[in-house]
VEXLUM-48911 format. One record per residue (C-alpha): x, y negated, z. Coordinates in Angstrom, 2 decimals, decimal comma. Example, Ala and Ser with C-alpha at 12.3 -4.5 7.8 and 13.67 -1.06 7.14 Angstrom:
VEXLUM-48911
<atom px="12,30" py="4,50" pz="7,80"/>
<atom px="13,67" py="1,06" pz="7,14"/>
END
This chain:
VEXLUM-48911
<atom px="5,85" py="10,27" pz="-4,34"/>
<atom px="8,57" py="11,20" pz="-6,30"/>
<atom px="7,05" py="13,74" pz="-7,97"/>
<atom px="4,12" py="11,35" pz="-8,66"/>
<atom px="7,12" py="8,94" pz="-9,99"/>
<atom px="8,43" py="11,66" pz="-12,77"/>
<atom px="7,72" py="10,36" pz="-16,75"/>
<atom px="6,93" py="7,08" pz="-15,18"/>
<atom px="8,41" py="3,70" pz="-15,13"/>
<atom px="8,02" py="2,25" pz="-11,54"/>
<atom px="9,53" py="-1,12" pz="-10,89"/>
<atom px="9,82" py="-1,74" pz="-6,99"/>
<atom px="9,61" py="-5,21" pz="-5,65"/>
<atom px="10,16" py="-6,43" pz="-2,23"/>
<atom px="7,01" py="-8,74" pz="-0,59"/>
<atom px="7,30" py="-9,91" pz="2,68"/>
<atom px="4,67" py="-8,52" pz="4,86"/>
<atom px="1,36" py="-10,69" pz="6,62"/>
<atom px="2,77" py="-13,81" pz="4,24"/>
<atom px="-0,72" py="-14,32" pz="2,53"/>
<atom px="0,57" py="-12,46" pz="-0,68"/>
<atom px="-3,27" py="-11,78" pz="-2,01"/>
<atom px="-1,69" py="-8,48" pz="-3,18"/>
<atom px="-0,08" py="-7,13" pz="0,17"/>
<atom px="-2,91" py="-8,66" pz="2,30"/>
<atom px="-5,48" py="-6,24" pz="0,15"/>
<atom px="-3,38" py="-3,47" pz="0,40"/>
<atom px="-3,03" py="-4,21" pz="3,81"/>
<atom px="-6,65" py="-3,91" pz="4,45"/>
<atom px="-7,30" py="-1,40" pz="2,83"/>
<atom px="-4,91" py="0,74" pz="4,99"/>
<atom px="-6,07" py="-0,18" pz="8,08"/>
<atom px="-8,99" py="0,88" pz="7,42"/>
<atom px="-7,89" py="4,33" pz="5,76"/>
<atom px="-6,47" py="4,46" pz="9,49"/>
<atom px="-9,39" py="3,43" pz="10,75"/>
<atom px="-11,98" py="5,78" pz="9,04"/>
<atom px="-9,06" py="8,82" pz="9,87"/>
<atom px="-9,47" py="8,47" pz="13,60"/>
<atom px="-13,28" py="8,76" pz="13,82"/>
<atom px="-12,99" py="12,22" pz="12,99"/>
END
């Protein structure tokens, strides 16, 4: 990641987790089921 981070600006902020936050809730899904999908194999 920090690599990733070089040349960029990256501004961090803080969301508490499972709080309906449309944001976190997507990413949320999606990686459950990028968990998901990596246990099948």
């Amino acid at each position: 990641m920090d690599t990733l981070m070089v040349g960029r600006k990256i501004t961090r902020k803080w969301v508490k987790g499972h709080a309906g936050h449309p944001e976190n809730e997507r990413v949320d899904a999606l990686a459950n089921g990028a968990a998901q999908q990596a246990t099948r194999y």
